[in-house]
C-alpha positions as CSV (number, residue, x, y, z in Angstrom):
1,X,-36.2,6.5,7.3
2,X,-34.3,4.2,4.4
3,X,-32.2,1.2,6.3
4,X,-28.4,2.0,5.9
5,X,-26.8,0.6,3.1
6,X,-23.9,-1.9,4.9
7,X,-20.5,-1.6,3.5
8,X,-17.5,-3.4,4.2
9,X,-14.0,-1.0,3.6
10,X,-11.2,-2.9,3.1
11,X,-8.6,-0.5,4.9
12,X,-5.2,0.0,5.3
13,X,-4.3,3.8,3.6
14,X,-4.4,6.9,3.6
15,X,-7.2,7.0,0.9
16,X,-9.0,4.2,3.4
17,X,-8.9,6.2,6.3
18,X,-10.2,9.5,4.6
19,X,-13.2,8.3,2.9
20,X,-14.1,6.7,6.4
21,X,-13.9,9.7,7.5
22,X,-16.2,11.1,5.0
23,X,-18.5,8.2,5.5
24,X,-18.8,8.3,9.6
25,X,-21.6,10.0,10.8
26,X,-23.5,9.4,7.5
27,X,-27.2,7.7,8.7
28,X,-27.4,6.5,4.7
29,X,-24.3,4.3,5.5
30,X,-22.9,1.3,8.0
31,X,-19.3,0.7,7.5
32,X,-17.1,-1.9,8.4
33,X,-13.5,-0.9,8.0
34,X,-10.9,-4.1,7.7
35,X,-7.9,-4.2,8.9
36,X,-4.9,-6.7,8.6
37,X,-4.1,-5.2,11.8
38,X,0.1,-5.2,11.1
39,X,0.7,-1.4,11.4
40,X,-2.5,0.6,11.0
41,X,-4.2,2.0,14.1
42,X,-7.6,1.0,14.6
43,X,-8.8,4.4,16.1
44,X,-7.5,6.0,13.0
45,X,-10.9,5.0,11.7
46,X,-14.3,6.7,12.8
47,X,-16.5,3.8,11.9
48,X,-16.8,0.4,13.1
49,X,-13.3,-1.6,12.7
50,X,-12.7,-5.6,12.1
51,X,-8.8,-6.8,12.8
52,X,-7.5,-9.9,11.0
53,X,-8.5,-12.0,7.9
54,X,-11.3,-14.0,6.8
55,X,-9.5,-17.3,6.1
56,X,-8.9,-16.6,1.7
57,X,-12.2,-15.8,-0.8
58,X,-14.4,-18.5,0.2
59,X,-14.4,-17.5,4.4
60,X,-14.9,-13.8,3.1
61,X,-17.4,-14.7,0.7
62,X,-19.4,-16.1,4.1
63,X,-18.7,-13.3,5.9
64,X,-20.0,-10.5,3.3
65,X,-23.3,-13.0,2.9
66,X,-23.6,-13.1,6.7
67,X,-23.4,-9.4,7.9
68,X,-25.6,-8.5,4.5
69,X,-22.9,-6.1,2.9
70,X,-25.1,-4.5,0.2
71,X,-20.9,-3.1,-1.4
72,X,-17.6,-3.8,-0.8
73,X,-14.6,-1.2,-1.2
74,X,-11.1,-2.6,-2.0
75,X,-9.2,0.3,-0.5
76,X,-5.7,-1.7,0.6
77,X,-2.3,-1.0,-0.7
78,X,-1.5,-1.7,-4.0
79,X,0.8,-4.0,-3.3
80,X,-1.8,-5.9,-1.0
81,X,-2.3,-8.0,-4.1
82,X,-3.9,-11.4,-1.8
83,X,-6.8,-9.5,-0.3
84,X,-7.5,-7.7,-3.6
85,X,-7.6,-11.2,-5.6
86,X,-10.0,-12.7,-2.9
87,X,-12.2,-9.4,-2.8
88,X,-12.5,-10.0,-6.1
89,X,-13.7,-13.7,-6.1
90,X,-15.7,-13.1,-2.8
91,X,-17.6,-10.4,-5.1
92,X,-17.8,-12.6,-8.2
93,X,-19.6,-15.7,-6.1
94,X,-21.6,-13.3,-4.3
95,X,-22.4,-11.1,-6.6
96,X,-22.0,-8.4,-4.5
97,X,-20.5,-5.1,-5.9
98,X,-17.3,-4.6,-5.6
99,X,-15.1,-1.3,-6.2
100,X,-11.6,-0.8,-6.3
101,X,-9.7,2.5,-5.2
102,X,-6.6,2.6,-6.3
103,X,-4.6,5.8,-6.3
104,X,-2.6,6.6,-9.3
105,X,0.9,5.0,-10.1
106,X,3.6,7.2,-9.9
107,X,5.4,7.9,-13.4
108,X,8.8,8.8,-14.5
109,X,9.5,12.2,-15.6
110,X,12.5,14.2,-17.2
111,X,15.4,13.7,-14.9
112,X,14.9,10.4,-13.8
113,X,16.5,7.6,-14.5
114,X,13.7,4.8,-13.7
115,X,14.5,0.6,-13.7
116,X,11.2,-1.0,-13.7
117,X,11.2,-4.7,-12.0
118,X,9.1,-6.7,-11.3
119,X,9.5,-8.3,-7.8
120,X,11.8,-7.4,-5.1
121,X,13.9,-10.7,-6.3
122,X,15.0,-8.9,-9.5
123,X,15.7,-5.5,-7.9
124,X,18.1,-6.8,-5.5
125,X,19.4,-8.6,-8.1
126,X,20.1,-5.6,-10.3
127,X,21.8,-3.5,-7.8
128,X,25.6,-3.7,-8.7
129,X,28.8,-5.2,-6.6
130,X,28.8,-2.7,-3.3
131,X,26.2,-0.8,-4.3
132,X,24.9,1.6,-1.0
133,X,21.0,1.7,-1.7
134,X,17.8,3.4,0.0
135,X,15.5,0.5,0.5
136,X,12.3,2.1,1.2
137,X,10.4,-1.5,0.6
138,X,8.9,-1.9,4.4
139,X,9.8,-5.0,7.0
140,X,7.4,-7.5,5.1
141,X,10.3,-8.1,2.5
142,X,13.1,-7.0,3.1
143,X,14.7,-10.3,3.7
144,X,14.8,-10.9,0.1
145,X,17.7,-8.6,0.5
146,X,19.6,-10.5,2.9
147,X,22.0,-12.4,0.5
148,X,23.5,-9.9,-1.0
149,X,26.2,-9.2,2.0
150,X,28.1,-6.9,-0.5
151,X,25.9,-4.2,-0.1
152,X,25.9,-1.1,2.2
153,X,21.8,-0.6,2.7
154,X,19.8,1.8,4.4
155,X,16.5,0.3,5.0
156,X,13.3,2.4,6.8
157,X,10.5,0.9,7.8
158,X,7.5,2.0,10.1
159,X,7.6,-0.8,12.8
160,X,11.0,-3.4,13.4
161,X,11.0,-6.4,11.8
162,X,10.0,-9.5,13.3
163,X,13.1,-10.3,15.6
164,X,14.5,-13.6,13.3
165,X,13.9,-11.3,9.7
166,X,17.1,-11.6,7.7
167,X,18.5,-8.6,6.9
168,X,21.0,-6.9,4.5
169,X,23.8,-5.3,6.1
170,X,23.7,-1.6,7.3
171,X,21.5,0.7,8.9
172,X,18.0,0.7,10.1
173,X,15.8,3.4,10.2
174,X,12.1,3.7,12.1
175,X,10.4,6.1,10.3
176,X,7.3,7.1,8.1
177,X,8.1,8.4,4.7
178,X,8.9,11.8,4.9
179,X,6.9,14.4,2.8
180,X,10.0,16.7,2.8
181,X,12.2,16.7,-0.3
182,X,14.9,18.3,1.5
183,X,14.8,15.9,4.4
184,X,15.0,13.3,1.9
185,X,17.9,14.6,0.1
186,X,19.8,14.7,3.3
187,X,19.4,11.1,4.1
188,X,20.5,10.3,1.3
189,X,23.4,12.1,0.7
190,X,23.9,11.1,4.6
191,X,24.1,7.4,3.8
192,X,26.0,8.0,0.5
193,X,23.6,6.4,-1.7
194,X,23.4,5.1,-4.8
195,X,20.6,3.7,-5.7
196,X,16.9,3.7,-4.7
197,X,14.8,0.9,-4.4
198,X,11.3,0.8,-3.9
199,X,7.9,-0.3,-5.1
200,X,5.3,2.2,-7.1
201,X,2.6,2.5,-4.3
202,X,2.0,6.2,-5.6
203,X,-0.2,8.6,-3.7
204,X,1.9,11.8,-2.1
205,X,3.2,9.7,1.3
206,X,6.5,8.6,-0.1
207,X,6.7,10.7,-4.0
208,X,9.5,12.8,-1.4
209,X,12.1,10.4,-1.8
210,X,11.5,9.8,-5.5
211,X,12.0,13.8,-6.2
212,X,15.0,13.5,-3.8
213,X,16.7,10.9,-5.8
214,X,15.6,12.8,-9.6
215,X,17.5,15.9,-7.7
216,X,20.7,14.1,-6.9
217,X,20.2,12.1,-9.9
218,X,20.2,8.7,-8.3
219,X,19.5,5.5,-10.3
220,X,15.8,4.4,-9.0
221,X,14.9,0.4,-9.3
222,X,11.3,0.4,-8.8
223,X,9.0,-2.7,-8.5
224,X,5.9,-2.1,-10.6
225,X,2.3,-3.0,-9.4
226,X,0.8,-6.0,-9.7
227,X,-2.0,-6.5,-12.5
228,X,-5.5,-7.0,-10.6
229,X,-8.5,-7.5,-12.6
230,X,-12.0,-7.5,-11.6
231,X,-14.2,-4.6,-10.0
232,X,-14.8,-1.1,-11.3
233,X,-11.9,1.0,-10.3
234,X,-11.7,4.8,-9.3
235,X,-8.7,7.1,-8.3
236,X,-10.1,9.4,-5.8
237,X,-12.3,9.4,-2.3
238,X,-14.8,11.6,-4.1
239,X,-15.5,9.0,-7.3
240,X,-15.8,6.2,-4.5
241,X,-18.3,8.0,-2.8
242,X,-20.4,9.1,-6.0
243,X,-20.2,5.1,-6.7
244,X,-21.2,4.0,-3.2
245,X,-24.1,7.3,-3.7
246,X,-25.4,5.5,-7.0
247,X,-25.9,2.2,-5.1
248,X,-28.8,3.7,-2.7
């Protein structure tokens, strides 16, 4: 019987935690799922999980060389634009392959009236005098917010902020994203906004709100991704798996 082939998963979504689940159970592979460990839930991954960081490019670089990872997988949010940049340098001084799966950006279509950004800094900054907006930009950043006390915000998040995070004035919501337009629609037009801010993650998880705001016709200030280079890339779990196949 052929030794497993040991990858490391850089973890974090949706994508991340189905092609573990494709993965577990396979005798041709030996994953290690990594995790920031800030909201995602360990057991949410059949395989063997790591928690925490590897101390920049250079401590992960040691680490890949010293479990033997044969392939790396740069699943993490697209916004999670550190550990992509050292994944990247960890595989160049390696040379260990590295492969990035990144699900597709979400683009404007007829109806919407789009304001691409390209930091949170600038989108606060274009929201006008009392504007009431949908900040659907997670408890990381939503301090950069906290100046503008003209504004009347509803922010949502997964988990609270940390307990001295600046924040904007309004309303807090603990949520997910929903998946239901309608739902969406309703807290919007609940909070009387008028104007949503967000970043383009894409994937299906929060597309609701963006369809919500194109209904009511909502201005949408949206922070676009940041440019990563280095590592083949793929959009799906099944092209990541016919890449980590080829590597046997």
């Amino acid at each position: 019987m052929s030794v497993p082939l040991p990858v490391l998963l850089l973890a974090g979504t949706g994508e991340a935690r189905a092609l573990a689940g494709r993965l577990a159970g396979n005798p041709r592979f030996a994953v290690t799922a990594s995790l920031a460990g800030i909201v995602e839930r360990p057991e949410a991954y059949p395989v063997r999980v790591r928690i925490g960081g590897f101390g920049g490019a250079q401590g992960l670089g040691a680490w890949l060389r010293g479990e033997g990872i044969a392939a790396v997988i740069d699943a993490t949010h697209p916004f999670a634009a550190r550990i992509s940049a050292n994944a990247v340098l960890a595989s160049l001084a390696t040379g260990i392959p590295l492969l990035r799966l990144e699900r597709p950006a979400w683009q404007a279509a007829p109806g919407d009236d789009w304001h691409e950004v390209v930091d949170l800094d600038e989108a606060s900054a274009r929201l006008p005098q009392g504007a009431r907006p949908f900040l659907a930009v997670g408890r990381k950043e939503i301090s950069r917010f906290s100046q503008r006390r003209d504004l009347d915000c509803l922010m949502r998040m997964i988990d609270p902020p940390e307990p001295k995070t600046l924040l904007p004035p309004g309303r807090l919501v603990l949520a997910r994203p929903s998946r239901d337009v309608d739902a969406e629609v309703a807290l919007l037009e609940q909070h009387g906004a008028t104007h949503l801010v967000t970043k383009n993650s894409g994937g299906p998880w929060g597309e609701a709100k963006l369809l919500a705001a194109r209904r009511l016709g909502l201005p949408v200030i949206i922070v676009r991704r940041p440019d990563l280079a280095g590592g083949e890339v793929v959009a799906d779990v099944p092209a990541a798996l016919a890449w980590l196949e080829a590597r046997l």
